[in-house]
C-alpha positions as CSV (number, residue, x, y, z in Angstrom):
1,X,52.6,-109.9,2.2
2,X,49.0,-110.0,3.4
3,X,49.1,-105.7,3.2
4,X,50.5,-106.3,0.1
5,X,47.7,-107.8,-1.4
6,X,45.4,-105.6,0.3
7,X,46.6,-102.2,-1.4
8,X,46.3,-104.3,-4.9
9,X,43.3,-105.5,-4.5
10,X,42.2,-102.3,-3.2
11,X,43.8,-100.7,-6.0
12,X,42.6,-103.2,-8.9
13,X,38.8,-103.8,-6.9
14,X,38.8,-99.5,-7.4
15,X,39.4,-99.2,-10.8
16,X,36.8,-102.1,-11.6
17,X,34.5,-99.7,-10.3
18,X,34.9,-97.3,-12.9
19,X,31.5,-96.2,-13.4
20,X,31.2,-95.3,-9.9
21,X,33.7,-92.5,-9.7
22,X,32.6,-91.3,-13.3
23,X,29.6,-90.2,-11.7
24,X,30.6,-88.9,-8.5
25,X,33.3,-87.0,-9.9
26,X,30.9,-85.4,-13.0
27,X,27.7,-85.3,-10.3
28,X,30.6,-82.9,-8.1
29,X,31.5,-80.6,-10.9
30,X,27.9,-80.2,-11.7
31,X,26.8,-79.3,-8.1
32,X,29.6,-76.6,-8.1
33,X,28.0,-74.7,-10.8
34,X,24.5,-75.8,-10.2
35,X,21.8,-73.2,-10.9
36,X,24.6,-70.8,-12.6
37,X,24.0,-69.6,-16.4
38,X,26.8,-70.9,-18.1
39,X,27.9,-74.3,-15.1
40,X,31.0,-75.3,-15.5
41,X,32.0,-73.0,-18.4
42,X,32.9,-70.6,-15.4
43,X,35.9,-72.7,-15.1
44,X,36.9,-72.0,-18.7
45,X,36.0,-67.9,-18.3
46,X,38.0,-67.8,-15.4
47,X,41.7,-69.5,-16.9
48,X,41.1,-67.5,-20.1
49,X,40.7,-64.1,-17.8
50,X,43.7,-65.1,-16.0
51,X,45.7,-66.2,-19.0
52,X,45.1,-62.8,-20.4
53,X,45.7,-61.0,-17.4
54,X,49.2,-62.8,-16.4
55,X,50.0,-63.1,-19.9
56,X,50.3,-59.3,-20.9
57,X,51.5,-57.9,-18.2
58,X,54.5,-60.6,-17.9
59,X,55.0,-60.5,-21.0
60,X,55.6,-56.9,-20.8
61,X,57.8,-57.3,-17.5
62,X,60.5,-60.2,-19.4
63,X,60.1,-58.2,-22.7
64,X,59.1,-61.2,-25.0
65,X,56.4,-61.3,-27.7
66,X,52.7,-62.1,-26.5
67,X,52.2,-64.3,-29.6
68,X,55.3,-66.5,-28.3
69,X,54.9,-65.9,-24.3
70,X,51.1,-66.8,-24.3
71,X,50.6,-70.6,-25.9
72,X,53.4,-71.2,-23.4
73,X,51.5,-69.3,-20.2
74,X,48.7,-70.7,-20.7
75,X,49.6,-74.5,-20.9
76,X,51.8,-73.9,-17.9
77,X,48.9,-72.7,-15.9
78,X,46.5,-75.3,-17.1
79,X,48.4,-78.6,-16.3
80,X,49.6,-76.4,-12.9
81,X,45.8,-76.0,-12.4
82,X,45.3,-80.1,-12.8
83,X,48.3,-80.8,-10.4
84,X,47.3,-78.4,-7.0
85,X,43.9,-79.6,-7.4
86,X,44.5,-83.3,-7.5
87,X,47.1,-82.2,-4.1
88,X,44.5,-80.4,-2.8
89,X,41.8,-82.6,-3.3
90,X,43.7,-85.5,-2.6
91,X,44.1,-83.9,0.9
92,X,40.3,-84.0,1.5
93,X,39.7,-87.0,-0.4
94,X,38.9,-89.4,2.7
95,X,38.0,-86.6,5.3
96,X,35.0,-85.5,2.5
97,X,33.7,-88.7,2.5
98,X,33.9,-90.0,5.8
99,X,30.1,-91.1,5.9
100,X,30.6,-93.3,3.1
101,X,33.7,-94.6,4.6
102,X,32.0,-95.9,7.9
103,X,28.7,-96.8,6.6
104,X,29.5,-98.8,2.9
105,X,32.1,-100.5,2.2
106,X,33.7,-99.1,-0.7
107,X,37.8,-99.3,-1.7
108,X,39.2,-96.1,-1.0
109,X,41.1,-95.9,-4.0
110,X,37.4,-95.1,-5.6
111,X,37.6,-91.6,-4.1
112,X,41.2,-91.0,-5.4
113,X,39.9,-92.1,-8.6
114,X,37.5,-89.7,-7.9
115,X,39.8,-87.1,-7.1
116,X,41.7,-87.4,-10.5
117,X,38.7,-87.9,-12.9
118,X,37.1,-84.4,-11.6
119,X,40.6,-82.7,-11.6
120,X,41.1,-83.9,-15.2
121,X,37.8,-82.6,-16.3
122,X,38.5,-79.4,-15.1
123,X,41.4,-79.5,-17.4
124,X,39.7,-80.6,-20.4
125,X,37.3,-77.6,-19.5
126,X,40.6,-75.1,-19.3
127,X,41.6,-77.0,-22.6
128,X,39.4,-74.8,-24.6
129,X,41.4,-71.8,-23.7
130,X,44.4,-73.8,-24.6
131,X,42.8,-73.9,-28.2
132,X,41.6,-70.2,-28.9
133,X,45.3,-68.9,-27.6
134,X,46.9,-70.8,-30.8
135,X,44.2,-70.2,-32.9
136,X,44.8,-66.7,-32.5
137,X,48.7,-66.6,-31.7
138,X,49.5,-70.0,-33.9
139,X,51.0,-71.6,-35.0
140,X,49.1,-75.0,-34.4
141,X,51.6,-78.2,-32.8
142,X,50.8,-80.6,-35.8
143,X,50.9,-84.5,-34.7
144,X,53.6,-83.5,-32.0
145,X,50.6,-82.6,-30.2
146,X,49.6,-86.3,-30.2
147,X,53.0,-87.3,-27.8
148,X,51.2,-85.3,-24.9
149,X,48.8,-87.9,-24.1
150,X,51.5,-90.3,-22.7
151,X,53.0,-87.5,-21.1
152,X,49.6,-86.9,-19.6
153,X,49.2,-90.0,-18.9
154,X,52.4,-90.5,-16.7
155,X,51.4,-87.4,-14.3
156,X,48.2,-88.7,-13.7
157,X,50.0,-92.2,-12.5
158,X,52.2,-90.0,-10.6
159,X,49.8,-87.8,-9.2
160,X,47.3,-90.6,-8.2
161,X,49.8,-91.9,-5.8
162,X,50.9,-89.2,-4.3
163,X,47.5,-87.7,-3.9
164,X,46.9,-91.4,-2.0
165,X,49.7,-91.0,0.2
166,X,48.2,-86.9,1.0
167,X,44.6,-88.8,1.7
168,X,46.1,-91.7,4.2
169,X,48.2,-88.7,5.9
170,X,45.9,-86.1,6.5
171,X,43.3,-88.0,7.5
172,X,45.6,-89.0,11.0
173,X,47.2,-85.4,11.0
174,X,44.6,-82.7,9.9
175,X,47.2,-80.1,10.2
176,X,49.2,-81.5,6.9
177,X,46.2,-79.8,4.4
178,X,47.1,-76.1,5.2
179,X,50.8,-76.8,4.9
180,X,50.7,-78.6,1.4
181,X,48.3,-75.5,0.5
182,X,51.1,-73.0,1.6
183,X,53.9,-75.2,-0.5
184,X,52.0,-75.7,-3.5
185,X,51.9,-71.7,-3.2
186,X,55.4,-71.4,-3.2
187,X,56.3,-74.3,-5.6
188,X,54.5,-71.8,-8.2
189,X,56.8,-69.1,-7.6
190,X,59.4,-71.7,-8.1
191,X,58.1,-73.2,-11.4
192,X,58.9,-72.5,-14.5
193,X,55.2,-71.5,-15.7
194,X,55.0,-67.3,-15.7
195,X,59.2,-67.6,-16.4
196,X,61.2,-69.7,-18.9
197,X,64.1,-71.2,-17.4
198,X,66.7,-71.1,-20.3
199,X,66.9,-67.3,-19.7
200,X,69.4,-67.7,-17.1
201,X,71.5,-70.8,-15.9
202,X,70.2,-70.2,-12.1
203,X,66.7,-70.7,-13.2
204,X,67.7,-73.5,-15.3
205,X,69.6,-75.2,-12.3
206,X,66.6,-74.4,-10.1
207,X,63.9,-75.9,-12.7
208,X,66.5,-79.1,-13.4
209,X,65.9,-80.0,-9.3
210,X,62.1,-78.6,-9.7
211,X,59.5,-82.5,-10.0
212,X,56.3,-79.8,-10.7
213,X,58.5,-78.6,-14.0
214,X,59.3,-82.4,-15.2
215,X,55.6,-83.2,-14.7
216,X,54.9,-79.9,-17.0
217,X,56.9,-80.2,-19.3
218,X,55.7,-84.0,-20.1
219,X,52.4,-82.6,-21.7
220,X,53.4,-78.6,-22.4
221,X,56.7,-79.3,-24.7
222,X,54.3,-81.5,-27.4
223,X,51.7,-79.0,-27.4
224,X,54.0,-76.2,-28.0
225,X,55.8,-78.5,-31.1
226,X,58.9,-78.8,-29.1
227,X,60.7,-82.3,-28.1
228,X,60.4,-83.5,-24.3
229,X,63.5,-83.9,-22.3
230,X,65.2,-86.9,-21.5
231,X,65.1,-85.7,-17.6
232,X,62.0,-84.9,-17.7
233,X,60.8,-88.5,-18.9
234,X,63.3,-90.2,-16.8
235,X,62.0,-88.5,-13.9
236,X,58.3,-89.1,-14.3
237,X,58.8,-92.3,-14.7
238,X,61.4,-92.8,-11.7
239,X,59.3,-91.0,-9.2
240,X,55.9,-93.0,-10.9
241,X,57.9,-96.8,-10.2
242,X,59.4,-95.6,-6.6
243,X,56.4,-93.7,-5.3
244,X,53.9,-96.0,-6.3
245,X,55.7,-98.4,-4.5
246,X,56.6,-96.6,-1.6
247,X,52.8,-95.9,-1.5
248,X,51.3,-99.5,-2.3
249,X,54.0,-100.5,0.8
250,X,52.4,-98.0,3.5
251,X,48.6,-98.3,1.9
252,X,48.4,-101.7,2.7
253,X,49.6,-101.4,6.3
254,X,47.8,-98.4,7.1
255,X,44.7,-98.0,4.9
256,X,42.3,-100.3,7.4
257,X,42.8,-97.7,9.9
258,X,41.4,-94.5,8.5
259,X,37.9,-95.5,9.3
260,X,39.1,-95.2,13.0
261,X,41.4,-91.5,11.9
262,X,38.4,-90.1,10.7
């Protein structure tokens, strides 16, 4: 019961610091881009190139209409691009700040807060491409659009534990960063975001069994005007209450040993 507590109040003690991972996660984007022309608008030239990219020439392999392939590439590939980097991230999230972890004592949910807050900026940033595709392609979601902020709301929960769970790991085993780097690459392949899965029933059986897609299509279905799934909402939410448990259980036994891990 005592670990119990722990991992909450490590949790709820995290969160009240809210203005501390603000500014490390903004002062980290910034020092990515430092010194460059345009700072962090490179992240937005760089989806939009590779929307356009992807975009015609798979829209040209599956013989479907850019206008109708594109809104839906491009929203794949941007909450794709929030997930692997909160993974990712999450991977490095106690091994990157190691210093701060011995030297100040600081809950160690702050830097998965941390974690999340830059990831989701980035994705505010790839938001703009987002917004010039259906200017140009159309048509515009109306207040459908509006049911995607739950839905993004309900990966971050998901992703916030699962990137603590990634954090507590590889900081014991530093071998496990590589491999979830190698899976995420293959869980692309195996996402519906450059396919749509209702073009065969294989690929709709494969995306059914795929968490990545459920997470998806939780903030892509609103913004392309179309209804969310059932499974898809009863699977975020399942996964969010039985991982965050799961993770709360083994953060409070185990998070007062990664100062001695790292």
């Amino acid at each position: 019961m005592t670990s119990w507590r722990g991992a909450v109040d490590d949790v709820v003690s995290g969160l009240a610091r809210w203005p501390q991972w603000l500014t490390l996660g903004n002062h980290e984007l910034l020092q990515r881009y430092r010194r460059s022309v345009l700072g962090p608008l490179w992240i937005t030239l760089s989806m939009g190139a590779t929307v356009v990219g992807l975009g015609a020439l798979y829209a040209e392999i599956f013989q479907l209409p850019l206008g109708r392939y594109l809104p839906y590439l491009t929203l794949g590939l941007i909450v794709w691009s929030f997930i692997v980097g909160c993974l990712l991230d999450g991977c490095q999230a106690f091994i990157a700040n190691e210093p701060n972890i011995k030297q100040i004592y600081t809950p160690l949910s702050v830097f998965i807060y941390r974690v999340l807050w830059r990831n989701l900026m980035t994705l505010l940033h790839n938001a703009l491409v987002y917004v010039i595709v259906v200017a140009i392609c159309g048509p515009a979601p109306g207040w459908a659009a509006l049911a995607a902020i739950p839905g993004l709301i309900l990966l971050a929960c998901n992703l916030c534990w699962i990137a603590s769970l990634l954090a507590l790991v590889c900081s014991r085993f530093r071998d496990i960063p590589p491999i979830v780097a190698s899976l995420t690459s293959l869980a692309f392949l195996a996402t519906p975001i450059l396919w749509r899965p209702e073009s065969r029933r294989v690929l709709r059986e494969i995306a059914a069994l795929n968490p990545f897609f459920h997470g998806i299509e939780l903030v892509r279905a609103p913004l392309l005007g179309e209804p969310v799934a059932w499974e898809a909402f009863a699977a975020a939410v399942l996964t969010a209450l039985l991982g965050g448990l799961t993770a709360l259980l083994l953060y409070g036994r185990y998070r007062r040993r990664v100062s001695y891990w790292l």
